[in-house]
C-alpha positions, 0 to 999 in steps of 0.5 A: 500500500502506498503510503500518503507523502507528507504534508511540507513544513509550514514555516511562515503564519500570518497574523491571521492564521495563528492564536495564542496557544501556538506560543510553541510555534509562533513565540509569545509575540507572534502568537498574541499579535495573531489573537489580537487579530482574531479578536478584531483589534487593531494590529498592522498586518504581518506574519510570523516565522515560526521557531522550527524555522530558527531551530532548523537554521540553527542546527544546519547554518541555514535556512530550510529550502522551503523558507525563502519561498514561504517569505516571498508569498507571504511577501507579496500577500502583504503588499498587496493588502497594504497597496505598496511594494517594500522599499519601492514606489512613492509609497513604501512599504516598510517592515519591522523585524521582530523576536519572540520567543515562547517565553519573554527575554525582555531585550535580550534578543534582536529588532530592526525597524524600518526594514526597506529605507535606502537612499532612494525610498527615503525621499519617496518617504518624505514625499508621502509624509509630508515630513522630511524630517521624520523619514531621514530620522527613521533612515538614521534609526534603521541604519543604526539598528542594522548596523549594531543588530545584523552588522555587529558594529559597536552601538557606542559608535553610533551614538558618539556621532549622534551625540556630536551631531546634537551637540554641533546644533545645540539640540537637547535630544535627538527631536530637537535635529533638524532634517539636515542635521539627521541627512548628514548622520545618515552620511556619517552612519553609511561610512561606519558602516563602510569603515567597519565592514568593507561594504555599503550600507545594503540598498536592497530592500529585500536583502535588508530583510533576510539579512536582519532575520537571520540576525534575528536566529542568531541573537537566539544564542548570544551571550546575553540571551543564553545568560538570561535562559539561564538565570531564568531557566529556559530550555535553551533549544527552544528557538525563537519565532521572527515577526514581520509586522508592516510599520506604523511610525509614532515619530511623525509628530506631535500627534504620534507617539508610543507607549506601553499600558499595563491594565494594572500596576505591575508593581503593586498590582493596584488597579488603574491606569499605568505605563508610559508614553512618549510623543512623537518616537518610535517603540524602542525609545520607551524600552531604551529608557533614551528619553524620560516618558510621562505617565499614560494618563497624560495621554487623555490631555494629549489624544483623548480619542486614542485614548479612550480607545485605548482603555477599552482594548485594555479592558477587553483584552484583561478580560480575555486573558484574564490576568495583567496584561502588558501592551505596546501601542504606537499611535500614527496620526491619531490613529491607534494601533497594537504592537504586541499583548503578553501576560505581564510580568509583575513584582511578587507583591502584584502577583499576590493581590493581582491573584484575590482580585481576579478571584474577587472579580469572578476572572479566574478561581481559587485554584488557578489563583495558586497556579498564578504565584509561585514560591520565589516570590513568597521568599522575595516577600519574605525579605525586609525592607525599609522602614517608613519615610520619617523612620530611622535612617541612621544618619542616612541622607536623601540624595535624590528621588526616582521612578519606583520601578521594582520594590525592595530595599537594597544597600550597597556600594556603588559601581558604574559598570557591569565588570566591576559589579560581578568582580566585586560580588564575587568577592563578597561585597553587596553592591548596586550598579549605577547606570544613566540607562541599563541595556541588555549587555549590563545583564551580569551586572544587574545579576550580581547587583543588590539592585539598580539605579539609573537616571533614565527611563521609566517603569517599563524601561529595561531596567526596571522589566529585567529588575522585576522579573530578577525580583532586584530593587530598581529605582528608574528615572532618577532625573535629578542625579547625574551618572558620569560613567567616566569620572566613576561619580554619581551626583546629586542635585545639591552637588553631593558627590558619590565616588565608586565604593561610598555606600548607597540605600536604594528603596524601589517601594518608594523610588528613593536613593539614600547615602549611606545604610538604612536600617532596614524593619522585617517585611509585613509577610514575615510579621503575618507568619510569626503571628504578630499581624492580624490579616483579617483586622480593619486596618490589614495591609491588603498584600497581608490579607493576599497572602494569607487568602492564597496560603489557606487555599493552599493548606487546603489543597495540598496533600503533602505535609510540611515539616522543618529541619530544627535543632533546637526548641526556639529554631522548633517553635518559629517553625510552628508559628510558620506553619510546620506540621512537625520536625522532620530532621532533628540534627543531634550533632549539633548538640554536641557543640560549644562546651559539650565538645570536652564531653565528647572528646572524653568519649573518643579518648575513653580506652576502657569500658567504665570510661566510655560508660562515665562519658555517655553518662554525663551526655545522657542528661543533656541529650534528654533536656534538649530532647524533652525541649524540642518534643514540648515545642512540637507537641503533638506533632511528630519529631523525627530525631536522627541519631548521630551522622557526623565522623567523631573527628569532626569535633575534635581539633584540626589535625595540622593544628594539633600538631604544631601546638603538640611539636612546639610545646614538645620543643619547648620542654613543655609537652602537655600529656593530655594533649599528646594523647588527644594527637593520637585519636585525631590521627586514630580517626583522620580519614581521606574522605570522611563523608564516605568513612566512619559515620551514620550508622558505621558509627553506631555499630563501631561505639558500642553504647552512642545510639543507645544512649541517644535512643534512652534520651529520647525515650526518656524525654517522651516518657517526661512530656507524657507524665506532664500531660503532653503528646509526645510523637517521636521518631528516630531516624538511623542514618546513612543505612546501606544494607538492611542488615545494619538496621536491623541490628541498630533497631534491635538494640534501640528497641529493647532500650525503648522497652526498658524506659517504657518498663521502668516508667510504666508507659507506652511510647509509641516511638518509631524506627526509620532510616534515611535513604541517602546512599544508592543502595539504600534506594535500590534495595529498598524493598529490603530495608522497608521491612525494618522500618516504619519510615523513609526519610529520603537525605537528598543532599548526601544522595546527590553527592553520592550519585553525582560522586561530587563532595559539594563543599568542594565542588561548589567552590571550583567548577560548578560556576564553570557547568552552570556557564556551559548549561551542563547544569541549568541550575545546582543539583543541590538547589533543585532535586536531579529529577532524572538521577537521584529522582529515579532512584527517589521513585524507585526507593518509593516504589519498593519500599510500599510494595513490601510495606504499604503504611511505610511513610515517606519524607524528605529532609535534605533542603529540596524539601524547601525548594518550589520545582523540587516539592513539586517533584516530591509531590508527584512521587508520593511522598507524605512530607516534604522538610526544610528549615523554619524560614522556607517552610511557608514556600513549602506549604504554597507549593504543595498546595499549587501541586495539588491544586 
């Protein structure tokens, strides 16, 4: 039977082809230009070449056969729906060359505008428009482009001449040169490009458009774009779509211009009417941050046609996405036009009460509000921030006021540039990078900043979108300060000077820049876990009442538990007022410190029976009082308390330390006995590699009478809680259990202790027995080892270091900042659990261990049990817990509830 052929790829869409849910294919720009189509608005026709496009070029080098033609066609469609020809006749067609890929890389990709301008379509241009001016201005602007975006020539180059070229006429921005002056920059720019490529400016009208698409392809994998895939985590084979869109021009007067509108504050998430706009300029001088905008609402004043029209695009289009939506706007002679629509991003705060809202509004449910937030941006609300205006600034001083672009509080040293900025922060100093505008080339520097001030540009400048989506404190706008990048000074309006290294506070809530540090007071959220705000008072801050709406509908929905990882009854105690639901990792090591070290030493030297008894003796009642602390803490929730893990050396002296006091005092006739003695048990116990040596349950089964001691103290402690009348829930965990028959022999002592405290205090316990599964054989032979225990608790930073064959503490400090540069790692294994690695065997341990025993219950302890994507893997597997320290349990709590939402 003849088999049908296949159909050819589709590599080109028009607007009207597609619809939002094509982001895969379209990009998010090309996907939501198709909808607004769709939907009626109005868009300037164009089409879209899709990512397979772009993945196929940048596989091979170029394009796909077909690719040409599909342009050419679509091509041809378009000039004949607009009645011109691109580039040519007395009335041109032009075209602007757009990125979008699936997810928003703000600035991080390639445009050029203005597609078809040549030395002949210019004057055709000025003819039709009417304008000589404004068709030279836009030749200037798409030779620049061209020349930074597709020809690769320095961007500084171009603006030192326009900057010369204003200067020459006295002219305060680029609107104030006359045709002339603009006619002879274009001449200036041609020999640039001359100069630097040893070829003219393309005349062509249709080169000019295939060239600035494959830059386009290209800019897909430059070294900013793969930078933000990274911190962002983008897949980085995604590819990204090209748009084609026939121009409209906000620079033919002052009754054009264009702007950007969010249907709420995407700082605040506070309804109204927010964005920016700017008479008479073209898209990319909003973005740019180049000249200073006036808010939206100015508009109503300057074109109130446009603008009614506006809002009410605004409201259709937040009704049918049904969340913030961000839109770019161009109006051309009074007429409007939509450039792009997209999910807005928005600071954490927003996120929060934009979510209630669309609940309140009926947009959206209770559900998919969970699904609107995520943890990242609870912890970013989770962090202080300055106090009121008239609080305490410690001698701090006003110095200047911006454009609140992105809340926060940030205090630093500033630095002028993005190479400073990461030197500095790698070397340990807080920093915030000073800019008179960010552009996409400053993104390692606004990653390793504390925050950013600039003296340009608005709310929807690229510093103040990077900012929020980074969660980083942005002041924009800061008019009144001058930046002088050269002389590394910062200036205020009453001539204070800020050097390089002097200390700045920048508040992003209000837009106020601070010299020197100001205190800063514990954020609302953190006020609301502790227990110290009432979210349900009159006067409840609105993100307070937010947050606590969403965390409640997520306890309702999640169906994992939370617990923390608490040492101590004060450590247990916030995390109860935070929401824990038990301790699932109780670390004993750690009650070992400080002045018990003498005691433990004391049982590492002890060479007879009687002497090792005397020292767990003397341990045994300190064990039992932090014991018997934490369980009150966490009454009637389970405390799973891991017996010791460490190696013994660990609490004794440094080796090499130890030796060259003992070799001195020995030189000096004044050797210490005790402290030769102590020489020998460090050298005794030193180990290559200790994290695979003596510890966990090795040590429990070398020391005779350690975990017996630990099992009594802990049982003695419930029996003390239960005869004051409380409800002691302990677990006891044995660690690092590599085979079952380790366990079975630990849990065999440490029951017949539990019967004789029971026996001797007349009580039943109730304890339980479990291990944790942090060695590959404990995963692959789980099956086995469930039927010696009553829980798994899975330790997955011991399980990923040994899966990975990593020591982190040495890892981290040498090549790991080399995998994350060369996208081995897309984030830390250590940060975001190993889903196909250590999470196989996760399953895998899950699996077996509830074949052989179905009530086993599971948890996990290492810190994944805090981190967003990793709950949510935990959720999936099954377990019953997740644990993490007291600080993070909140994140926890909302992202097992989104999992289960």
């Amino acid at each position: 039977m003849d088999r049908e052929p296949s159909a050819p790829v589709k590599f080109v869409y028009d607007f009207t082809e597609g619809h939002k849910d094509l982001k895969d294919l379209l990009g998010g720009k090309g996907a939501n230009l198709a909808e607004m189509t769709r939907l009626g608005l109005p868009v300037p026709p164009g089409f879209t070449i899709t990512t397979e496009a772009c993945r196929a070029y940048l596989e091979t080098g170029d394009e796909p056969a077909a690719l040409r033609d599909e342009v050419s066609a679509h091509l041809d469609a378009l000039e004949r729906r607009m009645g011109k020809r691109l580039g040519r006749g007395a009335d041109p067609l032009l075209v602007s060359v757009r990125s979008g890929a699936k997810f928003s890389m703000p600035g991080m990709m390639d445009t050029v505008l203005n597609i078809g301008l040549s030395d002949e379509s210019v004057e055709a241009l000025a003819v039709q428009a009417g304008d000589e001016r404004f068709a030279w201005d836009s030749y200037r602007r798409l030779i620049q482009m061209f020349g930074e975006t597709v020809l690769g020539i320095d961007g500084e180059l171009f603006e030192e001449r326009l900057e010369a070229a204003k200067h020459a006429v006295g002219a305060v921005s680029d609107v104030d040169l006359p045709a002339d002056g603009l006619r002879g920059l274009v001449a200036e720019y041609k020999d640039l490009v001359l100069a630097n490529t040893g070829r003219p400016f393309p005349q062509e009208p249709r080169e000019q458009l295939d060239l600035a698409i494959r830059a386009v392809f290209d800019s897909w994998n430059g070294e900013r774009a793969r930078l933000y895939r990274r911190q962002e985590r983008i897949p980085q084979d995604l590819g990204t779509a090209v748009n084609v869109c026939s121009m409209v021009f906000g620079n033919l007067g002052p009754d054009s211009g264009t702007g950007v509108a969010f249907t709420r504050d995407p700082a605040s998430g506070r309804q109204g009417v927010y964005g920016d706009y700017l008479q008479n300029a073209q898209g990319e001088d909003v973005v740019a941050g180049i000249r200073n905008t006036v808010p939206l609402a100015e508009l109503e004043r300057l074109d109130k046609n446009s603008y009614d029209q506006l809002l009410a695009i605004m409201e259709k289009l937040e009704n049918h996405y049904r969340d913030l939506c961000d839109i770019e706007f161009t109006i051309e002679r009074g007429t409007l036009w939509m450039l792009q629509t997209r999910v807005g991003k928005r600071t954490a705060a927003a996120a929060f009460r934009i979510a209630t809202q669309l609940v309140d509004q009926g947009l959206i449910d209770e559900a998919e509000a969970l699904q609107r937030v995520n943890g990242a941006q609870l912890a970013q609300l989770m962090f202080p921030h300055f106090g009121a205006v008239d609080g305490d600034r410690s001698g701090a001083s006003e110095v200047g006021r911006g454009i609140a672009a992105s809340p926060g509080a940030s205090v630093g040293a500033v630095v002028f540039d993005s190479t400073t900025a990461v030197e500095w922060a790698k070397a340990g100093r807080k920093v915030i990078l000073v800019r008179r505008e960010t552009n996409p080339d400053d993104l390692a520097g606004m990653l390793a900043a504390e925050g950013i001030l600039t003296s340009r540009g608005g709310k929807t400048s690229h510093a103040a979108v990077v900012a929020r989506g980074m969660g980083k404190t942005c002041v924009c706008g800061a008019e009144e300060l001058t930046v002088d990048v050269k002389a590394r000074t910062l200036t205020a309006a009453d001539g204070t000077v800020l050097n390089e290294g002097d200390v700045v506070s920048v508040d992003g809530t209000t837009g106020i820049v601070y010299r020197g540090e100001v205190p800063v007071v514990p954020s609302p959220v953190v006020e609301y876990f502790e227990g110290r705000l009432d979210p349900e008072a009159e006067d409840a801050d609105d993100l307070v009442r937010a947050v606590h709406r969403l965390m409640s509908a997520a306890d309702r929905a999640r169906r994992m538990r939370v617990r923390a990882n608490a040492d101590t009854a004060e450590d247990a105690a916030r995390a109860r007022r935070f929401g824990a639901e038990g301790i699932g990792l109780c670390r004993t090591e750690h009650m070992f410190l400080g002045d018990r070290r003498e005691l433990v030493e004391r049982l590492i030297l002890a060479e007879t029976e009687p002497e090792q008894t005397a020292a767990l003796d003397a341990l045994l009642p300190l064990q039992r009082a932090d014991f018997t602390e934490l369980l009150e803490a966490m009454d009637g929730l389970p405390v799973t308390i891991r017996l010791l893990d460490p190696p013994l050396h660990e609490f004794l002296p440094d080796l090499t330390e130890l030796s060259v006091r003992v070799a001195v005092a020995e030189s000096q006739n004044n050797g210490d006995a005790s402290q030769t003695r102590l020489l020998a048990a460090v050298q005794r116990l030193h180990e290559q590699n200790p994290m695979l040596g003596l510890r966990g349950v090795r040590l429990g089964l070398v020391v005779p009478g350690l975990f017996g001691m630990q099992v009594r103290a802990i049982a003695q402690a419930a029996a003390d809680r239960r005869a004051a009348g409380g409800d002691p829930r302990g677990e006891i965990m044995i660690p690092l259990v590599g085979t079952v028959q380790e366990l079975e022999i630990v849990r065999e002592d440490a029951e017949r202790v539990i019967a004789e405290v029971e026996r001797e205090r007349g009580v039943e316990l109730g304890l339980t027995l479990g291990t944790m599964i942090e060695l590959p054989r404990a995963a692959l032979t789980a099956g086995q080892i469930a039927e010696s225990a009553d829980f798994f608790s899975f330790g997955t930073n011991d399980l990923t270091q040994t899966v990975w064959g990593f020591s982190r503490d040495d890892v981290e400090a040498s090549f790991f900042a080399a995998y994350l540069e060369k996208g081995i790692f897309g984030v830390s294994p250590f940060e975001t659990i190993d889903a196909d690695g250590v999470g196989s065997l996760v399953r895998a341990a899950v699996t077996a261990g509830r074949a052989t025993r179905p009530d086993l219950k599971l948890g996990v302890c290492g810190e994944h049990g805090g981190d967003p994507e990793s709950v949510h893997f935990f959720h999936d597997a099954g377990l019953d817990y997740v644990s993490c320290s007291p600080f993070r349990i909140p994140v926890a709590r909302l992202e097992a509830g989104r999992a289960a939402a």
